[in-house]
C-alpha positions as CSV (number, residue, x, y, z in Angstrom):
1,X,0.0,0.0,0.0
2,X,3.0,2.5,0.6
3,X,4.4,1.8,-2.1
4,X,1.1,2.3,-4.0
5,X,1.3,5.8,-2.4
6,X,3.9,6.9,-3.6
7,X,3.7,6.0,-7.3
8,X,0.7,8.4,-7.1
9,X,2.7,10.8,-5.2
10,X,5.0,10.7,-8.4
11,X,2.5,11.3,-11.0
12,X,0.4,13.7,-9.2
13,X,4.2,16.1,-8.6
14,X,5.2,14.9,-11.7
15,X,1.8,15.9,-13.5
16,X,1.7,18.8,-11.4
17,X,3.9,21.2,-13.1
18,X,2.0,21.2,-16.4
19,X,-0.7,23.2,-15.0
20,X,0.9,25.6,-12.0
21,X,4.3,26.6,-14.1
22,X,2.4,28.0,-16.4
23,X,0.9,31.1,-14.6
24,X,4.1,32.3,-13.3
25,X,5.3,32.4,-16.5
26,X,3.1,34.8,-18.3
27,X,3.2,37.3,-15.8
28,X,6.5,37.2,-15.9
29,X,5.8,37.9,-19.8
30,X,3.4,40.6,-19.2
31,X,5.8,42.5,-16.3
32,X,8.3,42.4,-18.8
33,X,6.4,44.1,-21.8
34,X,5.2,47.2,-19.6
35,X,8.7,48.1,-18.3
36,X,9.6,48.1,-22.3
37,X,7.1,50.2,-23.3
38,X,7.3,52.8,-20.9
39,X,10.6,54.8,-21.7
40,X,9.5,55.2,-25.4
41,X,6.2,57.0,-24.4
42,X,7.8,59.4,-22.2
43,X,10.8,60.0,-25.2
44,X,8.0,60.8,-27.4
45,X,6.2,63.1,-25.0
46,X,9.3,64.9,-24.4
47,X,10.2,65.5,-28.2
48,X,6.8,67.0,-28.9
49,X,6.8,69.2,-26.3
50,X,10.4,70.4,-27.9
51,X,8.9,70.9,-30.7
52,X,6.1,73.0,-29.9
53,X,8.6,75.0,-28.3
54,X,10.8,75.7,-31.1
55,X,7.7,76.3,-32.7
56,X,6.5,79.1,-30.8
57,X,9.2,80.7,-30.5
58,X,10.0,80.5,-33.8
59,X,6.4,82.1,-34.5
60,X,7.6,85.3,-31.7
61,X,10.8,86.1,-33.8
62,X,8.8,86.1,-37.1
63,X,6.0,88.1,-35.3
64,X,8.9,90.5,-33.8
65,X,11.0,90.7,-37.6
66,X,7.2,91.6,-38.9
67,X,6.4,94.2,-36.1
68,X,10.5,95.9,-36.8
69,X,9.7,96.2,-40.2
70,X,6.3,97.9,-40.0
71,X,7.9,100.4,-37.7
72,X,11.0,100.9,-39.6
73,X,9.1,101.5,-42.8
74,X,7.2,104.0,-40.6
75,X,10.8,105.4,-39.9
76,X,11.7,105.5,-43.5
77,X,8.2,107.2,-45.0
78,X,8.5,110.1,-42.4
79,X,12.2,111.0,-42.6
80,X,12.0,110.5,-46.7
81,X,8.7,113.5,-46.4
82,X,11.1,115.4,-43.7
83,X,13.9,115.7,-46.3
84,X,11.2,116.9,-49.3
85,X,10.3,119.3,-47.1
86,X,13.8,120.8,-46.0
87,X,15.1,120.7,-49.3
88,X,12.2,122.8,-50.5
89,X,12.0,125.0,-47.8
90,X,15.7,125.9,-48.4
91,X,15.4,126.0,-51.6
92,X,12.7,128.6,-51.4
93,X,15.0,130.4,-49.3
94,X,18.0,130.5,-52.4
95,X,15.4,131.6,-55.1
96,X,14.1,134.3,-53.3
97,X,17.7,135.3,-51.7
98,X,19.2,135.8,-55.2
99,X,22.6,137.3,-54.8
100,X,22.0,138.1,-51.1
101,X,22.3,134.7,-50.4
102,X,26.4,134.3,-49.1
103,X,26.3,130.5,-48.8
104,X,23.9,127.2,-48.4
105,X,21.6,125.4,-48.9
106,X,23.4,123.2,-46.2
107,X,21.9,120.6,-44.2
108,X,21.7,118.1,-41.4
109,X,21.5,114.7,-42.2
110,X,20.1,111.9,-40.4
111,X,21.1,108.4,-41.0
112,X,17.5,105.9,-41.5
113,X,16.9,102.3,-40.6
114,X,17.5,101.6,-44.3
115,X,21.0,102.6,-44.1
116,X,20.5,105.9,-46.0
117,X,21.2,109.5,-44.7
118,X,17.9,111.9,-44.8
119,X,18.0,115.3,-44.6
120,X,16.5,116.4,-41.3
121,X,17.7,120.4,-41.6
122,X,19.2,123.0,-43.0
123,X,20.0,126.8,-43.4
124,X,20.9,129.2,-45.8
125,X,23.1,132.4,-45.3
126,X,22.0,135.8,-46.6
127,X,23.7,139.2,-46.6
128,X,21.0,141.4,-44.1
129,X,23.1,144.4,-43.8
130,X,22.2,148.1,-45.0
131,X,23.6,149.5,-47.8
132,X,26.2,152.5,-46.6
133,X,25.2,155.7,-47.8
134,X,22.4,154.6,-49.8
135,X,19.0,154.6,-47.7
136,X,17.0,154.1,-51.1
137,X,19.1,151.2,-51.5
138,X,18.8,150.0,-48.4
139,X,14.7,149.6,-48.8
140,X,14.8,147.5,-52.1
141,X,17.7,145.2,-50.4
142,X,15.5,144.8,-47.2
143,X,12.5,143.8,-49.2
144,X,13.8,141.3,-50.8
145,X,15.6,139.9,-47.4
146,X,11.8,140.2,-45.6
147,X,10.7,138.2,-49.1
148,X,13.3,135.7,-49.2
149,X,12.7,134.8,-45.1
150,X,9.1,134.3,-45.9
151,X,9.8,132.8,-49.4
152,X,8.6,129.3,-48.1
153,X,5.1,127.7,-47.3
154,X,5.6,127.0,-44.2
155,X,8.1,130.0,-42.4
156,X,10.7,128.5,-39.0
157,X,10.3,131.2,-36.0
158,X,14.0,131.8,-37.2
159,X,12.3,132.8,-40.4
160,X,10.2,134.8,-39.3
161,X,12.9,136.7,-37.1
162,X,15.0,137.6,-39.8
163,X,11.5,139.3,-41.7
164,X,11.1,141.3,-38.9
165,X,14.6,142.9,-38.7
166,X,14.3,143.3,-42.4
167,X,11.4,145.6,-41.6
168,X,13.0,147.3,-39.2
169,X,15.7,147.7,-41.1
170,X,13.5,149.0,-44.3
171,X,11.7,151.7,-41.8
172,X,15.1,152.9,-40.7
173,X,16.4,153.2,-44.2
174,X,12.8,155.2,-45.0
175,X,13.7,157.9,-41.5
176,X,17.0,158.2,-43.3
177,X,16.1,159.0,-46.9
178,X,13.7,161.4,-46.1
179,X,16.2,163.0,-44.1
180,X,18.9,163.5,-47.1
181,X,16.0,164.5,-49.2
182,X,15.1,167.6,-46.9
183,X,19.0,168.2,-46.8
184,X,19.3,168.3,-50.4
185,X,16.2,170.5,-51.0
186,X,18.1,173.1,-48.8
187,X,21.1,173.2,-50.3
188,X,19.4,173.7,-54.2
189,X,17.5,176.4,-52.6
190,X,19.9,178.7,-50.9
191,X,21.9,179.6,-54.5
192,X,18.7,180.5,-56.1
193,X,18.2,182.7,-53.7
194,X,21.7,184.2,-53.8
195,X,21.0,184.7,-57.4
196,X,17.7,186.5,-56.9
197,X,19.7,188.7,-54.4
198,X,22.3,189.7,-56.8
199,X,19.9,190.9,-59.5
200,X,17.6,192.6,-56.9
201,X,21.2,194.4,-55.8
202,X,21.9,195.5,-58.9
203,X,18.5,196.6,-60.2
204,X,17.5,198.9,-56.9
205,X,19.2,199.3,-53.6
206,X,16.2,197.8,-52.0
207,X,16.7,194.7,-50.0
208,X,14.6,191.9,-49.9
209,X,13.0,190.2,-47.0
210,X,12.9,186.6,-48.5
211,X,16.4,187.0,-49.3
212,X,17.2,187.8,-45.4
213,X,15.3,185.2,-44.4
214,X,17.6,182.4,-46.4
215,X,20.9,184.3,-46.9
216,X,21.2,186.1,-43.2
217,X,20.7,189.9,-44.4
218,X,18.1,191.7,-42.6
219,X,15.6,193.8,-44.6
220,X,16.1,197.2,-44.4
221,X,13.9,199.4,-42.8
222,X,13.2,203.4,-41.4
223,X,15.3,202.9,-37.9
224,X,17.8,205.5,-37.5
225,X,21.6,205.2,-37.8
226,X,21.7,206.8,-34.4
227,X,19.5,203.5,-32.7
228,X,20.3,200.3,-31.0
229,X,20.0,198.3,-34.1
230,X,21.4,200.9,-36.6
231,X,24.6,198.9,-36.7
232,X,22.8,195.7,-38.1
233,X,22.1,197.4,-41.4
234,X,23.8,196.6,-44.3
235,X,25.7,198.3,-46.8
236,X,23.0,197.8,-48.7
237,X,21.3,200.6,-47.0
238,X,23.7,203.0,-47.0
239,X,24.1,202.8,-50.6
240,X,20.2,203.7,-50.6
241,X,20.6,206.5,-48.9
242,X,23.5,208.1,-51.0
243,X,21.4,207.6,-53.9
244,X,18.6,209.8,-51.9
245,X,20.9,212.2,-51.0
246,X,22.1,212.9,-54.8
247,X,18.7,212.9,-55.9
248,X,17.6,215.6,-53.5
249,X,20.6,218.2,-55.1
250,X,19.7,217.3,-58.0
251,X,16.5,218.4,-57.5
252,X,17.4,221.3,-56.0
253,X,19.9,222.1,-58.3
254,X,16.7,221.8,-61.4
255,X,14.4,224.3,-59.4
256,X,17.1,227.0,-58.4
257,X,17.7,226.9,-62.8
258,X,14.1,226.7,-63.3
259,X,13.0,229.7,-61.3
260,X,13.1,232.7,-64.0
261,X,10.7,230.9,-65.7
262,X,6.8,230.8,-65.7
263,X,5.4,227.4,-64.6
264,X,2.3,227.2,-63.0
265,X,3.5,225.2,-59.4
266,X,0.1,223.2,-60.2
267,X,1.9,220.8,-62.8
268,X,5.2,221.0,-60.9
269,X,6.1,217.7,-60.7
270,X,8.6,218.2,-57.9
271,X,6.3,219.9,-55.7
């Protein structure tokens, strides 16, 4: 009966590992495919969050290279319309100038985002002093300075400043002219006058009072030699009254010859 025993004993252990070996075995299997698997989902994870990275910022520097353009061609259109508009204005200046203008159009440059030099300002020199000696002149010149500092559409304050001394200088220039003109009407009138004089001098001793008035002489009149003022009177007047004295002889002289005749003292013209 033992022995019986342990024949089954031998078939049931040696059965036994057909059925319970199994199990272990495919768990073993299945542990072994999940550790595998893990590491490549996490690689893959990893590289497409890299590349969405890359991505967007790839996507910022285009954005930013499009947003620096926009504003440099913003840059570009306003300093190319800033240099049309100083070259004109200076431009305007030079025309107007003509030969007043001593030097210029110069200007200021300014370099743009496109590499190129704008012009941002610029001046132009002009002569704005008077003309020495010549107040007429002076007048025409500062007309055309007050023109040429206003020449353009759109005038600087420093523009404008140099208009205003040109008037200033134009009103001076009109204080000074009249001026010369009064002192050159007195000097063409005072030899006409000593003309006039000479003839009236030589015609009759009388003297005449527009003549003292421009050359000095007094007019003579009935004060005595024996006055004040007797000394003041000319030599003019003592010619006159020689020439009254002769003529009172002669009269006398003509009626002492005239008495022995008969002329009725009615038509004397002496009397």
């Amino acid at each position: 009966m033992r022995f019986v025993h342990i024949i089954k004993l031998i078939m049931i252990i040696s059965n036994a590992p057909s059925i319970s070996v199994s199990y272990p075995q495919k768990s073993t299997a299945v542990a072994s495919d999940d550790s595998s698997r893990l590491p490549e989902s996490s690689a893959s994870e990893e590289t497409e969050t890299t590349d969405a990275i890359g991505d967007a910022k790839k996507t910022a520097e285009i954005e930013a290279e499009k947003a620096q353009k926009v504003q440099d061609d913003s840059v570009v259109r306003q300093l190319q319309s800033r240099d049309r508009e100083v070259r004109a204005h200076e431009s305007a200046h030079a025309a107007a100038g003509g030969g007043l203008v001593t030097g210029g159009p110069s200007f200021t440059f300014q370099k743009g985002p496109d590499g190129r030099s704008y012009a941002v300002g610029g001046e132009v020199q002009i002569d704005t002093s008077s003309v020495k000696g010549d107040p007429q002149a002076t007048i025409v010149k500062a007309n055309q300075i007050r023109a040429a500092a206003l020449a353009p559409a759109e005038p600087s304050g420093q523009d404008v400043k140099v208009a205003a001394n040109a008037t200033q200088l134009a009103a001076q220039a009109r204080v000074d002219l009249a001026t010369l003109r009064r002192e050159e009407a007195n000097t063409e009138t005072v030899p006409v006058d000593d003309r006039v004089g000479v003839a009236d001098d030589t015609e009759t001793p009388a003297v005449s009072e527009g003549i003292g008035r421009d050359t000095g002489v007094r007019a003579v009149d009935a004060t005595p030699e024996n006055s004040p003022s007797g000394g003041a009177v000319s030599g003019s007047a003592q010619g006159i009254n020689q020439v009254n004295n002769q003529a009172e002889e002669a009269i006398s002289a003509f009626l002492a010859n005239a008495k022995p005749q008969s002329v009725s003292p009615g038509f004397s013209q002496f009397a």
